[in-house]
N, CA, C and O atoms as CSV, one atom per row, in Angstrom:
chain,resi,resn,atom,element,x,y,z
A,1,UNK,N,N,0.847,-1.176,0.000
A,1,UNK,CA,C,0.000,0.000,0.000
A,1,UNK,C,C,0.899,1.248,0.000
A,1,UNK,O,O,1.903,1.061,0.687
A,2,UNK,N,N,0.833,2.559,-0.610
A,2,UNK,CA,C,1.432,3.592,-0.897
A,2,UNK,C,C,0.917,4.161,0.044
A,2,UNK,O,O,-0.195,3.892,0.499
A,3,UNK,N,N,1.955,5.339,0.596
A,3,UNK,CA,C,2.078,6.383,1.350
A,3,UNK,C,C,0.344,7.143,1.285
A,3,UNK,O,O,-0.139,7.188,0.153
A,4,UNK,N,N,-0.222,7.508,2.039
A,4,UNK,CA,C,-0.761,8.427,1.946
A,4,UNK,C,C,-0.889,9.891,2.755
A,4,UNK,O,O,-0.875,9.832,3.984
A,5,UNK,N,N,-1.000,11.057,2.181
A,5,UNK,CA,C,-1.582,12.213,3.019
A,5,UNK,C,C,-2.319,13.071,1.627
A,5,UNK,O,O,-2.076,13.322,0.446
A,6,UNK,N,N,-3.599,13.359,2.900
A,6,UNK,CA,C,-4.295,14.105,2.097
A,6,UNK,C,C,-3.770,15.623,1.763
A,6,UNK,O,O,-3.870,16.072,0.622
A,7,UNK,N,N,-3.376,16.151,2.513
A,7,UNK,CA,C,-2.915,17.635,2.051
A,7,UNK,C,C,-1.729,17.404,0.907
A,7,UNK,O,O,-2.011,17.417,-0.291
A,8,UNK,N,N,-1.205,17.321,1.094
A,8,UNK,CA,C,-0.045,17.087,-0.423
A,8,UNK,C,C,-0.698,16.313,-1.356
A,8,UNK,O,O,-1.449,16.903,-2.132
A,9,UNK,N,N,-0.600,15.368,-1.429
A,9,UNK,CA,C,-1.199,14.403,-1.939
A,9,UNK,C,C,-1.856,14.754,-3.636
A,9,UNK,O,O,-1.662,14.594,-4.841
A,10,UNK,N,N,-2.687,15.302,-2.676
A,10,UNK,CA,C,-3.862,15.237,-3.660
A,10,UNK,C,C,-4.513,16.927,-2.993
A,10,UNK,O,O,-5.641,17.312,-2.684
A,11,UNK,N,N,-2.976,17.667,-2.992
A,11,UNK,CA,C,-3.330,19.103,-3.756
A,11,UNK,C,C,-3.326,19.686,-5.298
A,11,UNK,O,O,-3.613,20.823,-5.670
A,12,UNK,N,N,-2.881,18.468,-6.132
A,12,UNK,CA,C,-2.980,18.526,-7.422
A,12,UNK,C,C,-4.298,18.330,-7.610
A,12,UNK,O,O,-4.473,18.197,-8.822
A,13,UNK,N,N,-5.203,18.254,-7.086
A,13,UNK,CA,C,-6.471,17.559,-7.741
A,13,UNK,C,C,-7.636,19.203,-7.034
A,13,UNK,O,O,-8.380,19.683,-7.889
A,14,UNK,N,N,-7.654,19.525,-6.344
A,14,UNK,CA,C,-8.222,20.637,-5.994
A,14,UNK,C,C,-7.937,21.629,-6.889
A,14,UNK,O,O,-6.839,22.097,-7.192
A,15,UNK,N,N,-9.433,22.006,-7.429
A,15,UNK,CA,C,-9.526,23.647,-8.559
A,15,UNK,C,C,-10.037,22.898,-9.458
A,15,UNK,O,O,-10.958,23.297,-10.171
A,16,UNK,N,N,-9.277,21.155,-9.606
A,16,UNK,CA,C,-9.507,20.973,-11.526
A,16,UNK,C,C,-11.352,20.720,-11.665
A,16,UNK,O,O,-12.272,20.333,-10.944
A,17,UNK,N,N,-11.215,21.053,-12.604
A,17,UNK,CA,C,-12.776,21.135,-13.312
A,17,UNK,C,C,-13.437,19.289,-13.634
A,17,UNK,O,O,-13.020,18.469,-14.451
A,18,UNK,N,N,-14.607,19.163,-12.590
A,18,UNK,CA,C,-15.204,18.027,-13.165
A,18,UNK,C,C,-16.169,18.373,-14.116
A,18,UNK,O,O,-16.659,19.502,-14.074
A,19,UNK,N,N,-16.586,17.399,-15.147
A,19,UNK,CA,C,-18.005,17.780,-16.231
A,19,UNK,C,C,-18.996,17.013,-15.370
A,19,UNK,O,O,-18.983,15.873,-14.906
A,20,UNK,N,N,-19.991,18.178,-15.304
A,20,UNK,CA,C,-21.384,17.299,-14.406
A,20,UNK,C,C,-22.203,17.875,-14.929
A,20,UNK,O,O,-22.190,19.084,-15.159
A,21,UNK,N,N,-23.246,16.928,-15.263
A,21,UNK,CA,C,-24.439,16.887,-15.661
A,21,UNK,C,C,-25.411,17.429,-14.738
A,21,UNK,O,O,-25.601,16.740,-13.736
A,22,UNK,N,N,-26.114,18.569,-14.847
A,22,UNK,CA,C,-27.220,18.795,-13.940
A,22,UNK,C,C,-28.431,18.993,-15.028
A,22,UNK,O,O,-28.435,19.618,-16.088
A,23,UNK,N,N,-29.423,18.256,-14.400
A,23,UNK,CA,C,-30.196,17.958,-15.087
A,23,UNK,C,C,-31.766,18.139,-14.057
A,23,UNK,O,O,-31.846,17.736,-12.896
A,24,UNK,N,N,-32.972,18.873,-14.866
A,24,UNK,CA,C,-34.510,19.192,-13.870
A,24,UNK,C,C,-35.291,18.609,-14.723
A,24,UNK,O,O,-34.994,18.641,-15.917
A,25,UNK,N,N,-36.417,17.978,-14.291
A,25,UNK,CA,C,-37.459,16.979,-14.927
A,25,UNK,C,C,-38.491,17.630,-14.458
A,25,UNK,O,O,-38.375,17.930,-13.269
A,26,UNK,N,N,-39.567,17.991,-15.025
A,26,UNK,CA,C,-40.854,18.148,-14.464
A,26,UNK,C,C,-41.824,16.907,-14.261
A,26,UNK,O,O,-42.069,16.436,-15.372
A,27,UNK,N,N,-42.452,16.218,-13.270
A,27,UNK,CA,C,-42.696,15.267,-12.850
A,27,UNK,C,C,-44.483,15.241,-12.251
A,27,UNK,O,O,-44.958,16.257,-11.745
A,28,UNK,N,N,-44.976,14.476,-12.342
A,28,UNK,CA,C,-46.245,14.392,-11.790
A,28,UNK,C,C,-46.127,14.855,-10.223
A,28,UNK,O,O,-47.208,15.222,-9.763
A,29,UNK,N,N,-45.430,14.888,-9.652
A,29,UNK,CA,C,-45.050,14.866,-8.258
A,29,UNK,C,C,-44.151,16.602,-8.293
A,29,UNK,O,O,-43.798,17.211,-7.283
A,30,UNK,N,N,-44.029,16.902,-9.213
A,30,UNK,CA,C,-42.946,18.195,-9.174
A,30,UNK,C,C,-41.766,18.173,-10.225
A,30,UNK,O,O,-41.722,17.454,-11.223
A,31,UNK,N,N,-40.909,19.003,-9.858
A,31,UNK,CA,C,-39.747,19.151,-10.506
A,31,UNK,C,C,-38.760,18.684,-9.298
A,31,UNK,O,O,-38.670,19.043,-8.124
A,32,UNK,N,N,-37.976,17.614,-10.182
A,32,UNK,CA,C,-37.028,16.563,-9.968
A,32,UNK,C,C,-35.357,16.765,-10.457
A,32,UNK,O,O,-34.919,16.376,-11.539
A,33,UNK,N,N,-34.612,17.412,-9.469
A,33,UNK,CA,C,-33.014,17.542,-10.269
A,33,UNK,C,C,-32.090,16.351,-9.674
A,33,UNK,O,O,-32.086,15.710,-8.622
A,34,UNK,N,N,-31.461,16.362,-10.628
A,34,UNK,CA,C,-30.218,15.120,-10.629
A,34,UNK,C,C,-29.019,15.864,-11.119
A,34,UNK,O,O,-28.973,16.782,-11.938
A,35,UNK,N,N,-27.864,15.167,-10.318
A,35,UNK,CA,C,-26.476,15.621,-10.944
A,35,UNK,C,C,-25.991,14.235,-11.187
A,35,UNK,O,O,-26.624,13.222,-10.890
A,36,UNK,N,N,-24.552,14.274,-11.879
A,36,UNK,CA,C,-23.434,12.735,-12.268
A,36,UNK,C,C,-22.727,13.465,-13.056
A,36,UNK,O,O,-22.892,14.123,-14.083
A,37,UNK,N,N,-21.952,13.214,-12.385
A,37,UNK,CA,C,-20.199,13.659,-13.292
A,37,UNK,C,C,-20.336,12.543,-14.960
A,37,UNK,O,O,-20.777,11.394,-15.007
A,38,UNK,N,N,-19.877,13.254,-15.964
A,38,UNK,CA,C,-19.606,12.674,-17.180
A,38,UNK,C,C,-18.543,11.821,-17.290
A,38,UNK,O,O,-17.395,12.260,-17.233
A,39,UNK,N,N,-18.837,10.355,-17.480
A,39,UNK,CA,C,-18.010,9.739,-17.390
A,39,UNK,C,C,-17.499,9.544,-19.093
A,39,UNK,O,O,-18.334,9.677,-19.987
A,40,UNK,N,N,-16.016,9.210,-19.408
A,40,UNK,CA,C,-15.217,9.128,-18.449
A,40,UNK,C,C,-14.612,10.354,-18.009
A,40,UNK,O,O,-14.275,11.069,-18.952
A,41,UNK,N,N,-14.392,10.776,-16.973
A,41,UNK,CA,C,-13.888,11.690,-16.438
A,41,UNK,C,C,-12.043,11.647,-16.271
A,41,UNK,O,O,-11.609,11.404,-15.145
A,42,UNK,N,N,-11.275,11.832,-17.150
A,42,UNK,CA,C,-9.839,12.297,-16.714
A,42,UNK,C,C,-9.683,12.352,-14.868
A,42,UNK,O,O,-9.362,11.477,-14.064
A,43,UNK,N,N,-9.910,13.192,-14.766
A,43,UNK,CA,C,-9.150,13.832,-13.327
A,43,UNK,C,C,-10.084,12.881,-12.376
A,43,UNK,O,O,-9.603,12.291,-11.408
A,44,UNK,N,N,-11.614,12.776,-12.782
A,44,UNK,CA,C,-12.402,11.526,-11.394
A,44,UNK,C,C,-11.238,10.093,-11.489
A,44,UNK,O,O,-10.799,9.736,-10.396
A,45,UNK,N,N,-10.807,9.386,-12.597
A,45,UNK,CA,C,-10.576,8.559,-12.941
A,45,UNK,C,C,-8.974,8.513,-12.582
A,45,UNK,O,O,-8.457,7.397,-12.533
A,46,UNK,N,N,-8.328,9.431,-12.381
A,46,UNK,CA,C,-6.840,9.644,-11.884
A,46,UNK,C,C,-6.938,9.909,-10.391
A,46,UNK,O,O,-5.972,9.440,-9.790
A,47,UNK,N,N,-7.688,10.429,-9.738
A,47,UNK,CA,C,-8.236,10.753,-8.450
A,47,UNK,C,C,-8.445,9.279,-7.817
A,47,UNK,O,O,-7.954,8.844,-6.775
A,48,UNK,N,N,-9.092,8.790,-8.502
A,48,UNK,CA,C,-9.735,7.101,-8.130
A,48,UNK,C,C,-8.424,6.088,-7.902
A,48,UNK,O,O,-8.155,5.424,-6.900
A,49,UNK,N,N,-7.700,6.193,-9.169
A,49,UNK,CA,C,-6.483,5.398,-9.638
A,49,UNK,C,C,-5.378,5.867,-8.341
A,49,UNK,O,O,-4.971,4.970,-7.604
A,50,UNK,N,N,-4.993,7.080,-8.142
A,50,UNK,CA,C,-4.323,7.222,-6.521
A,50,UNK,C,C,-5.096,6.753,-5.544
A,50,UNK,O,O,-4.526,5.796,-5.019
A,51,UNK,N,N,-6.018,6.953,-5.106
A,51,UNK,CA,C,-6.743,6.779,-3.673
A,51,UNK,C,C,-6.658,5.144,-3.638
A,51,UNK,O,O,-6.297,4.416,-2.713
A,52,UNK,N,N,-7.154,4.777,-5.083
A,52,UNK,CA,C,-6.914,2.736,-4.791
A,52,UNK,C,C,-5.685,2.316,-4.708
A,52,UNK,O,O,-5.470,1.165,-4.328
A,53,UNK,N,N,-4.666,3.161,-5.045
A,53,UNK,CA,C,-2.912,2.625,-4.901
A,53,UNK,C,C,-2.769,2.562,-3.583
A,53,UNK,O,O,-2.426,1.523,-3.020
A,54,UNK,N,N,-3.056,3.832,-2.872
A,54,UNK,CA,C,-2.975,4.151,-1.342
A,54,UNK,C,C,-3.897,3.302,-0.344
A,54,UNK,O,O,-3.601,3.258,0.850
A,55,UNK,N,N,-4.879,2.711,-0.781
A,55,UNK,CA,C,-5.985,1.596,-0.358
A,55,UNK,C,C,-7.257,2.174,0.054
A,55,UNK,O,O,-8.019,1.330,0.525
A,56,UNK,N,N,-7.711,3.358,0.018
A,56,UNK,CA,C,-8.675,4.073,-0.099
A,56,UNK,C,C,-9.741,4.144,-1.036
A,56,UNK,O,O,-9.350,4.101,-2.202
A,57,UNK,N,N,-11.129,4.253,-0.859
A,57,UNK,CA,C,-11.907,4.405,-1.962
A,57,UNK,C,C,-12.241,5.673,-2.015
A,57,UNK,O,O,-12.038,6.520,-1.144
A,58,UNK,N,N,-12.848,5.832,-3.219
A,58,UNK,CA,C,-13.113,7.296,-3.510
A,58,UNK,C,C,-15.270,7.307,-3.401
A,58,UNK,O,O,-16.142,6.547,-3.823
A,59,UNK,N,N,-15.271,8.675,-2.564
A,59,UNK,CA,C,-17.061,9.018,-2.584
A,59,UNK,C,C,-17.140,10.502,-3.015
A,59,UNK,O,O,-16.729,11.311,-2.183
A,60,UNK,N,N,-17.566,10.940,-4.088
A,60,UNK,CA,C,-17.691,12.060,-4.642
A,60,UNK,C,C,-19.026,12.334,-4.292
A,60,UNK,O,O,-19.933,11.553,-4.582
A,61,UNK,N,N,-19.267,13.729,-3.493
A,61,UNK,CA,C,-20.262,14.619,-3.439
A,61,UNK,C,C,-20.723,15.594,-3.890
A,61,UNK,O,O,-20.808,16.276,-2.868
A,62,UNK,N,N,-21.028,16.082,-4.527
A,62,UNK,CA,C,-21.906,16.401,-5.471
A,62,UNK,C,C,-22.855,17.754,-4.880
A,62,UNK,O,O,-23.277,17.629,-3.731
A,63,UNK,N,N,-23.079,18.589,-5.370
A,63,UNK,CA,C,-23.941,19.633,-4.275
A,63,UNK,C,C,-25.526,18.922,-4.220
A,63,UNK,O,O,-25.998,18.137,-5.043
A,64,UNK,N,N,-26.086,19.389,-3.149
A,64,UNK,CA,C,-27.465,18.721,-2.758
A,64,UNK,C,C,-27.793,16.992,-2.448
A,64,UNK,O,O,-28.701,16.218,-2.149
A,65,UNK,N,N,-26.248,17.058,-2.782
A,65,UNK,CA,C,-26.079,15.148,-2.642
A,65,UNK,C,C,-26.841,14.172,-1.082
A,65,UNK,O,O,-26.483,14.554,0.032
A,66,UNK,N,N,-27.418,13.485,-1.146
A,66,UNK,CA,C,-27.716,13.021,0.323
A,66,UNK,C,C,-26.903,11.626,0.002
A,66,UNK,O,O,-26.748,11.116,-1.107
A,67,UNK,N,N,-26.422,11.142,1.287
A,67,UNK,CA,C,-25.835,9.967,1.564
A,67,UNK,C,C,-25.550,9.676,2.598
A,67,UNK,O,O,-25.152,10.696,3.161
A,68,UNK,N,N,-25.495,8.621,3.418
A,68,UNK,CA,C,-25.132,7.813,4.788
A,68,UNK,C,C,-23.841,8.804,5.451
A,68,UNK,O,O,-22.913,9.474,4.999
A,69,UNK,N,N,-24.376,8.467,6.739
A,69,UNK,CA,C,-23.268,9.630,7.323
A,69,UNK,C,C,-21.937,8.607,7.973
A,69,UNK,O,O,-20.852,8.974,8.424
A,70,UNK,N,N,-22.333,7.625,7.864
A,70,UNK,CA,C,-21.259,6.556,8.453
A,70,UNK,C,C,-19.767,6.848,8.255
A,70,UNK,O,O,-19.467,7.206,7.117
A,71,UNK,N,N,-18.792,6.763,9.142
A,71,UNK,CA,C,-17.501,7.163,8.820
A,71,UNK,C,C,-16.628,5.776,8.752
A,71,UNK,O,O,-16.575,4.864,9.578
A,72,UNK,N,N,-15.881,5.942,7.338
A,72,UNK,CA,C,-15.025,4.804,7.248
A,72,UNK,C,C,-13.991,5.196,7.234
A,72,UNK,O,O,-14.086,6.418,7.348
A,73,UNK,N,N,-12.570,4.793,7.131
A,73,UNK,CA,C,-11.428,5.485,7.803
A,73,UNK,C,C,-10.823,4.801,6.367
A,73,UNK,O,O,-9.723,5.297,6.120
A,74,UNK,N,N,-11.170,3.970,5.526
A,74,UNK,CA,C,-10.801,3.689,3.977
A,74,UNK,C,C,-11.455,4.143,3.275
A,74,UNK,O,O,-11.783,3.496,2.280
A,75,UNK,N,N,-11.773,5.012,3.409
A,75,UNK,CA,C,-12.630,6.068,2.376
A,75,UNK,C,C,-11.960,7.511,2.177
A,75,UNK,O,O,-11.226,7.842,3.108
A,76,UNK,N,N,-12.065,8.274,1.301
A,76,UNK,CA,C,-11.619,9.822,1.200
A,76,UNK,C,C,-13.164,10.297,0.085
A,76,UNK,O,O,-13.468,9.770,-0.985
A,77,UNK,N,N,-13.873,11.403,0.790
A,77,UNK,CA,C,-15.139,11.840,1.085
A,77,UNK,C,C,-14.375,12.915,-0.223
A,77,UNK,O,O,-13.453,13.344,0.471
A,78,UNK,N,N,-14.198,13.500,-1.404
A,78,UNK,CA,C,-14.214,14.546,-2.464
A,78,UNK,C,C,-15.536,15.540,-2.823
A,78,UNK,O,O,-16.486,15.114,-3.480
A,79,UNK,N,N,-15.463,17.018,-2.267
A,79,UNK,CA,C,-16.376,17.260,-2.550
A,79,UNK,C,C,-16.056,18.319,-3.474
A,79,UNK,O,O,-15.046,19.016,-3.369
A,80,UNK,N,N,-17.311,18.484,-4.785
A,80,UNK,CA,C,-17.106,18.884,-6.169
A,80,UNK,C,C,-18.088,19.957,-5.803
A,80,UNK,O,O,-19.070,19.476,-5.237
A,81,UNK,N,N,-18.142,21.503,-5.975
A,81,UNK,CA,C,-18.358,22.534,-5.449
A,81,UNK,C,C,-19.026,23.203,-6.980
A,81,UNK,O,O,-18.465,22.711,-7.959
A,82,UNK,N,N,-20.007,24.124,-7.285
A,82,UNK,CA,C,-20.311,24.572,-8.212
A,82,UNK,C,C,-19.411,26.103,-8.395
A,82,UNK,O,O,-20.055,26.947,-7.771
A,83,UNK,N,N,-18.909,26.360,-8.648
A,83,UNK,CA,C,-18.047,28.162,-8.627
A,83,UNK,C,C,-18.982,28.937,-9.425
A,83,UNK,O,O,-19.975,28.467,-9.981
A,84,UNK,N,N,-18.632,30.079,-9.446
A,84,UNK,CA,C,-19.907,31.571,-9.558
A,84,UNK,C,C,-19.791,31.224,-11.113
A,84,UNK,O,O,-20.897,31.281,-11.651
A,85,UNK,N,N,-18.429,30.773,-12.252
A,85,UNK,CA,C,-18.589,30.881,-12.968
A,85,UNK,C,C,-19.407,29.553,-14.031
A,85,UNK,O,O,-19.487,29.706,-15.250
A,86,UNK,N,N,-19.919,28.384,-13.370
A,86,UNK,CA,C,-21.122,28.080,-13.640
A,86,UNK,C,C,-20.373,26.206,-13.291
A,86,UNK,O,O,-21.017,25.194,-13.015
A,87,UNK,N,N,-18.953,26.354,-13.443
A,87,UNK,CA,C,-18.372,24.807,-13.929
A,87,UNK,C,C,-18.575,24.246,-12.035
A,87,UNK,O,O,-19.195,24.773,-11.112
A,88,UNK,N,N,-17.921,23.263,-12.086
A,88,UNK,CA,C,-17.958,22.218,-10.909
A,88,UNK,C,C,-16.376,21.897,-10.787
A,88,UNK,O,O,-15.749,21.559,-11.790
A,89,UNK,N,N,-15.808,22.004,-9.631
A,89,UNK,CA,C,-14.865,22.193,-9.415
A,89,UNK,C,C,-14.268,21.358,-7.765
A,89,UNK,O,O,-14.599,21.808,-6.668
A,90,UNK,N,N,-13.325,20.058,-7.945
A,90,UNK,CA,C,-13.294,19.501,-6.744
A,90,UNK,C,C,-12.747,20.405,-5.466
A,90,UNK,O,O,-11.563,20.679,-5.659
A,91,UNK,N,N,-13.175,20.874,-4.397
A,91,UNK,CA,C,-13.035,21.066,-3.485
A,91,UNK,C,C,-12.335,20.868,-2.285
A,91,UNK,O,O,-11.193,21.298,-2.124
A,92,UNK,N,N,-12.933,20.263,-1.466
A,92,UNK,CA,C,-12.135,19.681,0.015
A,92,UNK,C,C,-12.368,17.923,-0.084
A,92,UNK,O,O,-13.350,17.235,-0.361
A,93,UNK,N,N,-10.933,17.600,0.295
A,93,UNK,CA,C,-11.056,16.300,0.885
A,93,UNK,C,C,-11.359,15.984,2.283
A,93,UNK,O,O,-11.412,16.760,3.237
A,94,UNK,N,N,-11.529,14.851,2.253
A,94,UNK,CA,C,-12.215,14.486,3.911
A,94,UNK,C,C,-11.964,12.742,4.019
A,94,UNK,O,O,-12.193,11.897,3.153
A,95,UNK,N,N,-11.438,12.566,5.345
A,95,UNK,CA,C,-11.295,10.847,5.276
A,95,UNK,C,C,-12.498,10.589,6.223
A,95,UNK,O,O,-12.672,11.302,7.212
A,96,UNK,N,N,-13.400,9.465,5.880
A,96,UNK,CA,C,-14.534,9.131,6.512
A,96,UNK,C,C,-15.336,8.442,5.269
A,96,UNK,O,O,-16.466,7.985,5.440
């Protein structure tokens, strides 16, 4: 298993631009939005490829994302942030 730390690490990967799909449905029930990064994604897919060298999995969050709050200590939590100028952009890491 490879070295890991999150601050060095994988300060190359903070700023870069993910492609995400946001997407609104009008629905019998309302209007329905969904996000998902465009796969394949370069930088998700190099992000992934370190964190599994180091023995970590990767959980990308997403804005408005809901998911289990459970903390795993082989996990690194990536969160992908929308910026003023409209793109999606990875953010802060987090181990849990």
């Amino acid at each position: 298993m490879a070295k890991f730390n999150l601050d060095t690490d994988f300060n190359r990967f903070a700023g870069k631009e993910v492609e995400v799909i946001d997407t609104v449905e009008n629905t019998k029930h309302g209007r329905v939005s969904s996000m998902r990064v465009v796969e394949p994604s370069p930088v998700v897919d190099e992000l992934r490829a370190a964190l599994e060298e180091a023995g970590f999995s990767l959980r990308l969050w997403l804005p408005g994302l809901a998911g289990t709050s459970d903390h795993r200590t082989d996990r690194v939590n990536v969160h992908v942030n929308k910026d003023a100028d409209g793109k999606y952009r990875i953010g802060r890491f987090e181990i849990g």
